[in-house]
Every structure is written in C-alpha cells, then in structure tokens.
VONU-198358 format. One record per residue: residue in one letter; x, y, z of N, C-alpha, C, O in turn. Coordinates in pm, whole numbers, padded with zeros to 5 digits, always signed. Example, Ala and Ser with C-alpha at 12.3 -4.5 7.8 and 13.67 -1.06 7.14 Angstrom:
<pabas>
a+01319-00569+00780+01230-00450+00780+01320-00330+00780+01424-00332+00846;s+01285-00225+00708+01367-00106+00714+01290+00003+00787+01341+00114+00804;
</pabas>
This chain:
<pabas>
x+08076+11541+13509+08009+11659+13462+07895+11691+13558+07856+11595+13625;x+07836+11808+13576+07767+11826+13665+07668+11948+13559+07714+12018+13469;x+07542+11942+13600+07438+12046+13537+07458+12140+13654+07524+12132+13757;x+07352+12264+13587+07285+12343+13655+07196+12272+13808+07226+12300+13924;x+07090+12182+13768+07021+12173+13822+07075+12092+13968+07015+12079+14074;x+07232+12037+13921+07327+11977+14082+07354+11861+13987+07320+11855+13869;x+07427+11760+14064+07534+11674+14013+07480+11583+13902+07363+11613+13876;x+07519+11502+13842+07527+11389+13783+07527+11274+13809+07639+11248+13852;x+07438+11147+13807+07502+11047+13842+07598+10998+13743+07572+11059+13640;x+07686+10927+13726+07760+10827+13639+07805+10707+13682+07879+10675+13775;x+07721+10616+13560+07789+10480+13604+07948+10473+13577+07997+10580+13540;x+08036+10364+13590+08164+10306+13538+08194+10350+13389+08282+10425+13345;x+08101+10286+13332+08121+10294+13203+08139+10474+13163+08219+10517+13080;x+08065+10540+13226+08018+10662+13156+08189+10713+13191+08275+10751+13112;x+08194+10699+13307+08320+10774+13397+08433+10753+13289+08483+10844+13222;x+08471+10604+13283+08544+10594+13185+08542+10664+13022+08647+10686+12961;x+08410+10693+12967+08404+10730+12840+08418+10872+12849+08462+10919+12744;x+08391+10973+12957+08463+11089+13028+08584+11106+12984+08620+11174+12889;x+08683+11009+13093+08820+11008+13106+08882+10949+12981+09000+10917+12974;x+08810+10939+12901+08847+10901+12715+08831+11022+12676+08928+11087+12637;x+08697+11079+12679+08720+11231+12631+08829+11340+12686+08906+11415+12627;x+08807+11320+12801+08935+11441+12879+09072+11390+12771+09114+11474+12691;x+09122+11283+12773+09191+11250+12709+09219+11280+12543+09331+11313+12504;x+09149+11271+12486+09108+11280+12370+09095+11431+12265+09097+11451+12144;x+09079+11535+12413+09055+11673+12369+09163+11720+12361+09159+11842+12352;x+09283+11669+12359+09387+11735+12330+09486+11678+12224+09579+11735+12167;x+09439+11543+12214+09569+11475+12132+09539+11459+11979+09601+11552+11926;x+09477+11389+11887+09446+11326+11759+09283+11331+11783+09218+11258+11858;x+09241+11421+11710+09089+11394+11726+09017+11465+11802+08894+11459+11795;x+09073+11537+11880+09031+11657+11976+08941+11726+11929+08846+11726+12008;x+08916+11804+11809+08814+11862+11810+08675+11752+11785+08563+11781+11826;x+08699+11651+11729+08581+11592+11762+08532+11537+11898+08417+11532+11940;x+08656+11494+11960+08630+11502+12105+08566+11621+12195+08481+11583+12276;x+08592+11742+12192+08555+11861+12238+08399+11890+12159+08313+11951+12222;x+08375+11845+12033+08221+11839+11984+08160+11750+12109+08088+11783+12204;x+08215+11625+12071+08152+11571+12162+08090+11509+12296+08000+11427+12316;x+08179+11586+12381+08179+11694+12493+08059+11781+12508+07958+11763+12575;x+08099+11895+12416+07965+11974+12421+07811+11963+12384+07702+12011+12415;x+07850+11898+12324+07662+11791+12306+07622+11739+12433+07519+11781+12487;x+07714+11628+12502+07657+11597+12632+07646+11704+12728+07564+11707+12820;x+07748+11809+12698+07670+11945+12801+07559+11974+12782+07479+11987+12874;x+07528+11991+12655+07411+12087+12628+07262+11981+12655+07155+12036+12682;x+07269+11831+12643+07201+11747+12649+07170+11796+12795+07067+11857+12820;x+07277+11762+12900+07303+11769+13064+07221+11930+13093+07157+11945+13197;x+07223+11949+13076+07195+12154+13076+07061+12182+13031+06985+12273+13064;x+07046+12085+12947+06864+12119+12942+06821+12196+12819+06705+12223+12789;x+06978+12239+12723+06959+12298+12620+06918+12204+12474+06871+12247+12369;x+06950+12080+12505+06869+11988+12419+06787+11903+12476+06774+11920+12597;x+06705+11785+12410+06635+11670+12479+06727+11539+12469+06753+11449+12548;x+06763+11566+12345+06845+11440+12275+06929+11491+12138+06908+11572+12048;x+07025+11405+12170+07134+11438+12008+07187+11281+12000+07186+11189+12082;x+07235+11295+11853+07281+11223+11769+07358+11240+11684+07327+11295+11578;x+07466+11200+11708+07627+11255+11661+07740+11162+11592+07818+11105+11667;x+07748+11149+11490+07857+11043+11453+07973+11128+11444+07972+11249+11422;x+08107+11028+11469+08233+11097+11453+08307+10999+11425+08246+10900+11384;x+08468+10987+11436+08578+10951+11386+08694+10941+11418+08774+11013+11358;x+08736+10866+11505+08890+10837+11532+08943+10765+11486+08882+10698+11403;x+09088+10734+11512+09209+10704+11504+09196+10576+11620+09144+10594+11729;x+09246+10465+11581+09246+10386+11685+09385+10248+11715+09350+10133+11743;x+09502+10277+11705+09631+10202+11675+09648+10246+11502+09695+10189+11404;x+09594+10359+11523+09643+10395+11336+09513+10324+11195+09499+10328+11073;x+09451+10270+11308+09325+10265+11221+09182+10326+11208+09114+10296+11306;x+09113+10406+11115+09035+10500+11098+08869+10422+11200+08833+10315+11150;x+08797+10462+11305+08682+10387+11348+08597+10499+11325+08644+10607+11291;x+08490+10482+11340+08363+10538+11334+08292+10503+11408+08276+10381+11414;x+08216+10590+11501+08151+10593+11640+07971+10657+11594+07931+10730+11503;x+07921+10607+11675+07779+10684+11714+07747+10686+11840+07757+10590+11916;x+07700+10818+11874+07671+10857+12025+07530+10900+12045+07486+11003+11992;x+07463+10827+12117+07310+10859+12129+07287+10921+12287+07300+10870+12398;x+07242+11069+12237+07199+11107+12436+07093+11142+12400+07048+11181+12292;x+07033+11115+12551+06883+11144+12571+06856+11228+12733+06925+11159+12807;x+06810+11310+12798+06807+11369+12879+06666+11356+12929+06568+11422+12893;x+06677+11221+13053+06491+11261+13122+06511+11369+13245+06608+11389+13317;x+06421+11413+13242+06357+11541+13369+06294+11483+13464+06200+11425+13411;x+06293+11469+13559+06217+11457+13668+06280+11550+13839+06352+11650+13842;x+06225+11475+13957+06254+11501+14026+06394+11439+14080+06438+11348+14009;x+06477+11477+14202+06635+11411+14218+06733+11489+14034+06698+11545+13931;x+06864+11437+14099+06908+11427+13959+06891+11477+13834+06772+11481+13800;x+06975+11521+13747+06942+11529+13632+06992+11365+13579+07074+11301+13646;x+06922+11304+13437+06939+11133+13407+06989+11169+13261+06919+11232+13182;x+07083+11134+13240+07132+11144+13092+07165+11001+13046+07243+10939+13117;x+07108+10929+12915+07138+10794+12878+07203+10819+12760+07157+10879+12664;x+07329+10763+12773+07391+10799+12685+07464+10655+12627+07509+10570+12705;x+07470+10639+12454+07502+10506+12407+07553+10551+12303+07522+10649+12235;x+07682+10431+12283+07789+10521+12216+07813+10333+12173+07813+10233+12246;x+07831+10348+12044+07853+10229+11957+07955+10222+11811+07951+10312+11727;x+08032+10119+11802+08120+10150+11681+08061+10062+11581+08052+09939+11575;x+08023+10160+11502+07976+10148+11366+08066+10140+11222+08020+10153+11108;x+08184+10119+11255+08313+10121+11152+08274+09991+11055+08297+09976+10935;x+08213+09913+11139+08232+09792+10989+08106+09796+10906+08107+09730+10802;x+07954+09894+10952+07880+09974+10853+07921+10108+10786+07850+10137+10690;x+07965+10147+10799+08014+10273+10759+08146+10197+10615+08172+10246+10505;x+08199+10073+10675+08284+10015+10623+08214+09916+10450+08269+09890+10343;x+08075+09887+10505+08024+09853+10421+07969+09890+10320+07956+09828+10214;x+07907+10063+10366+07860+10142+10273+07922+10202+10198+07878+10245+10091;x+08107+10222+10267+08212+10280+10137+08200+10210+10056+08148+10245+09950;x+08260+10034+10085+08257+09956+09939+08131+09928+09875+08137+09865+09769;x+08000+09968+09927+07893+09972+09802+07929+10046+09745+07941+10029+09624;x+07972+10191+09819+07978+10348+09690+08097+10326+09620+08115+10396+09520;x+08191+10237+09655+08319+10192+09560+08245+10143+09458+08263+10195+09348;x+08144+10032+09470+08168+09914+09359+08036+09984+09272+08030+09943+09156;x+07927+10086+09313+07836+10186+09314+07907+10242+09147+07876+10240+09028;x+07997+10279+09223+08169+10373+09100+08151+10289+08998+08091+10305+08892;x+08189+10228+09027+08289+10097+08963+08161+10040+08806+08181+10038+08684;x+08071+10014+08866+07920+09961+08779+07931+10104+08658+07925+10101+08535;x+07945+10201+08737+07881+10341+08660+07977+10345+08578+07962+10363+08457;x+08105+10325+08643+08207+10325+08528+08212+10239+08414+08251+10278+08303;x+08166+10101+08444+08146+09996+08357+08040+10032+08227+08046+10022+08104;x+07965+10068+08303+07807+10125+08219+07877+10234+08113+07866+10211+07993;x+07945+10346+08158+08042+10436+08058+08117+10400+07961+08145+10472+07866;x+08165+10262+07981+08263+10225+07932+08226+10128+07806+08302+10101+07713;x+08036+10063+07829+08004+10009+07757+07910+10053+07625+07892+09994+07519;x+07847+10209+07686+07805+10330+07619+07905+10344+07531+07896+10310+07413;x+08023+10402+07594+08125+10412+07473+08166+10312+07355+08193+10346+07240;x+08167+10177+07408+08201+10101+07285+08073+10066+07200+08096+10017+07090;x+07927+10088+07239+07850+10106+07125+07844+10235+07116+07725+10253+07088;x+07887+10324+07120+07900+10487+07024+08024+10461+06957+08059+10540+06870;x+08098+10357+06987+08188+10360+06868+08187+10280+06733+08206+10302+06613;x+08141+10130+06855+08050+10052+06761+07960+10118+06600+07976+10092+06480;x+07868+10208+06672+07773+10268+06589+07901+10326+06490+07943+10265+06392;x+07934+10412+06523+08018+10557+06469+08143+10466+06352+08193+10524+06256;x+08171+10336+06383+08233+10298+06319+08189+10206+06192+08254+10201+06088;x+08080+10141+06212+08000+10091+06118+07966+10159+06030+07988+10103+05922;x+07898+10307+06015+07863+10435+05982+07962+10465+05854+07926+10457+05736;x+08109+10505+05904+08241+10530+05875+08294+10430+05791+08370+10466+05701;x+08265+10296+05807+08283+10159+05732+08184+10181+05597+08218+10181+05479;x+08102+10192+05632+07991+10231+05473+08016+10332+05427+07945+10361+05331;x+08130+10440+05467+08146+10517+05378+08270+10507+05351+08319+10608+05298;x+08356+10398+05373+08480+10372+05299+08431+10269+05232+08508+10241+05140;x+08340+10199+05235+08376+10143+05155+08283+10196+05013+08288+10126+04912;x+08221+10292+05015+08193+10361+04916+08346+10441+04795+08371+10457+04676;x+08411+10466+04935+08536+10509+04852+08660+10466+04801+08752+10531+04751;x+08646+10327+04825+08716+10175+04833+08653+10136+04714+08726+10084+04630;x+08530+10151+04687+08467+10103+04586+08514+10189+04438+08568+10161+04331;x+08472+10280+04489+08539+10423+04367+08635+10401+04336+08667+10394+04218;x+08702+10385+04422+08867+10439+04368+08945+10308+04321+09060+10308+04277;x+08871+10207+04336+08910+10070+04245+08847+10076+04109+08913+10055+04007;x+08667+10115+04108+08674+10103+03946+08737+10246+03882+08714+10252+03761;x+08810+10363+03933+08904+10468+03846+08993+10424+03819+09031+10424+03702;x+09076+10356+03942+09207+10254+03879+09203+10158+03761+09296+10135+03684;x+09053+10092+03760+09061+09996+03631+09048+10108+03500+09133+10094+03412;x+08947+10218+03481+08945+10294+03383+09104+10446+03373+09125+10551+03312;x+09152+10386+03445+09270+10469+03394+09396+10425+03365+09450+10339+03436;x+09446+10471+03276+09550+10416+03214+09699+10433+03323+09723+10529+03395;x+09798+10283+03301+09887+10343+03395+09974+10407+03373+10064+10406+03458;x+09993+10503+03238+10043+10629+03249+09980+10717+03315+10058+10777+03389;x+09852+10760+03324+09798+10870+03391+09833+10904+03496+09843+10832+03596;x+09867+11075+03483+09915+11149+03642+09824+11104+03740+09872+11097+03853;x+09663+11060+03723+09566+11112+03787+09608+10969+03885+09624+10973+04007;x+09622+10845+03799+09649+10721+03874+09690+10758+04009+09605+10740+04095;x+09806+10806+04048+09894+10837+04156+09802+10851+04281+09800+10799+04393;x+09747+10917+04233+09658+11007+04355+09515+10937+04409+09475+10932+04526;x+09443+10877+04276+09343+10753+04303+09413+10647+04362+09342+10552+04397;x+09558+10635+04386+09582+10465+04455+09555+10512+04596+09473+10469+04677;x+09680+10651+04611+09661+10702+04710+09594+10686+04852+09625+10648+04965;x+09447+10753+04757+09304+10799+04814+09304+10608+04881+09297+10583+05001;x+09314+10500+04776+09290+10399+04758+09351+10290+04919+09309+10223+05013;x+09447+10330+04870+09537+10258+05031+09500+10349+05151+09429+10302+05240;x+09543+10477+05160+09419+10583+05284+09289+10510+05320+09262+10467+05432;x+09209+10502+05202+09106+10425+05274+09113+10288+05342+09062+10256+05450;x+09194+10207+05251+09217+10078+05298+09257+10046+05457+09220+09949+05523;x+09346+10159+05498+09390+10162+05619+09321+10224+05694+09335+10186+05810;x+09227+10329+05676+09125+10351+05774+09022+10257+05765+08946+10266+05862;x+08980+10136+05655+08902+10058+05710+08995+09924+05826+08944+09849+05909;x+09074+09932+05804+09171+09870+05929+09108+09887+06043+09068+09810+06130;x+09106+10041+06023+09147+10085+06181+08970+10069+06215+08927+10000+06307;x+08899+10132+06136+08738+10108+06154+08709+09987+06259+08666+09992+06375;x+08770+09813+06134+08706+09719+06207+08809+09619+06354+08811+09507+06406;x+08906+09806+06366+08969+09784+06519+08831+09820+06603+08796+09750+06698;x+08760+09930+06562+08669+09987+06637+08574+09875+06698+08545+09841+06813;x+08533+09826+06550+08382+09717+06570+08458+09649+06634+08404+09684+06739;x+08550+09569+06674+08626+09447+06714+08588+09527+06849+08484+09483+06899;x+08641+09625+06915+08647+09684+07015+08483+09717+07099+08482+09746+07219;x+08381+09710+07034+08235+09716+07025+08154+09589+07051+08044+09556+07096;x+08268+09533+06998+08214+09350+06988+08247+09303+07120+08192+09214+07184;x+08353+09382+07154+08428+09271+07299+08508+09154+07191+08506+09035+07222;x+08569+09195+07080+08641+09110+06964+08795+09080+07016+08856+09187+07015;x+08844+09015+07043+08980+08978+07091+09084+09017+06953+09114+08945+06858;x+09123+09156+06980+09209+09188+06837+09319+09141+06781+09387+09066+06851;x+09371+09176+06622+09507+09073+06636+09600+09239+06645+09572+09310+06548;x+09677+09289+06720+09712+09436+06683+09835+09405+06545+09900+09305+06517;x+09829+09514+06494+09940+09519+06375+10012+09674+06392+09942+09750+06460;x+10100+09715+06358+10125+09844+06286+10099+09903+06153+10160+09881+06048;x+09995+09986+06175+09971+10059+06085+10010+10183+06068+10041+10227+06179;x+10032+10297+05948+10141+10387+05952+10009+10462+06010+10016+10579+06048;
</pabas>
C-alpha cells in the first residue's frame, strides 16, 4: 500500500497479512476483508490517527475472531503505520458461554419464581377445597339417600377431591417433591 505522502515501509509480516487480505476480498469473508482494508487506508492517508476493528472469519470451517489495532505516526521520511492484529476467538469464546450460562441462571431463576407462584396459588386453592370438601361431606351426612339433591353434593364432592389431587401435584412441584404420577380423569 502506498499513501499520499510516498511509499510505505512493510515488514514480512505486514506483506504477508496484505497478501491475506488481497486474498480474502474476494472469497468467504470479503467484505470484512475489504472493511478491513479500508481502515488501514484511511489510517495510511492521514484520514484517521488510529482504529480499532474486530471481525470474523472462517478458518478450515471454523468461526475465529480477530482484532486489528492501527496507529499512524507522522513525522519526517515515510509514512509509519503499526499495525497489530491478534486472535481473540477463545475470549470472545468465553464471553458466549458466560452469556449462555448468563441464559441459563435467568432461566433457572424463572423457573423457580414459577414454582413458588404456584406453590403460593396452590396452597390458596387447597384452603378453598378444602372448605368445599368440608361442606359437601357434612350435606352428605344430613341428607337422606333418597334425596335428588344427594347426587349432585357427591358430585361437587369427588370434583373437589380430585382437584385437591391435582393441587398437592402443584405443592409437590413447589417443593422440588419427587411425585408419585397417577391418572386422574
């Protein structure tokens, strides 16, 4: 690459990370290659001082992550561009699986909210069957078992019975209770 102001020096290394980009601008990744290209122009050119650029290739089919640091001194001779370029894939690698396991906690935390809102909600629901568990056993003792009305108080009677089932599925579930499952209709 060459500035305005006349040539460039380049060490080995640089030449080569060049002939990676020339390479690069056309195949898998090219436009980040061609970004990053034009940063070191604009660094070289005098239109920046310094940039700082992360990007992303492909490397035998595996995803890397790069950082490129330029800096542009002025003086007399030469334009001096220092340029450092480092793979950062196994930080970048580290900070996904914090924000995985980051997930993962939050989800846990949701998951434990929920079983005391059910906890609660079911205890709640339990005191009021068994208010109606309670009822509808002493109507059964005061009614005769001819009465039509019987039918409908057992009814009410087993309904509740089976939603307190299902209730102290809830609390079991609140508890972290190891359930026994059954079928219930």
């Amino acid at each position: 690459m060459t500035a305005e102001a006349g040539p460039v020096a380049w060490g080995l290394a640089a030449d080569q990370f060049q002939a990676g980009l020339r390479e690069a601008a056309t195949g898998e990744g090219s436009e980040q290659a061609r970004e990053v290209a034009a940063v070191l122009r604009e660094v070289i050119a005098g239109q920046r001082t310094g940039a700082v650029l992360e990007y992303t290739c492909r490397e035998a089919g595996e995803r890397r992550w790069f950082i490129l640091r330029a800096s542009r001194f002025a003086g007399p001779g030469p334009v001096r561009v220092v340029v450092s370029h480092a793979d950062i894939t196994s930080r970048r690698l580290a900070e996904e699986a914090a924000r995985e396991h980051e997930a993962q906690v939050r989800h846990l935390q949701k998951m434990e909210a929920v079983g005391q809102l059910a906890g609660g909600l079911a205890h709640d629901f339990n005191n009021l069957l068994t208010v109606i568990n309670g009822r509808s056993q002493l109507l059964l003792r005061r009614l005769r078992p001819e009465d039509p009305l019987r039918r409908d108080v057992a009814l009410i009677q087993s309904t509740a019975e089976r939603a307190a089932a299902l209730t102290r599925q809830l609390l079991a579930f609140s508890r972290k209770q190891v359930l026994q499952p059954r079928v219930v209709d």
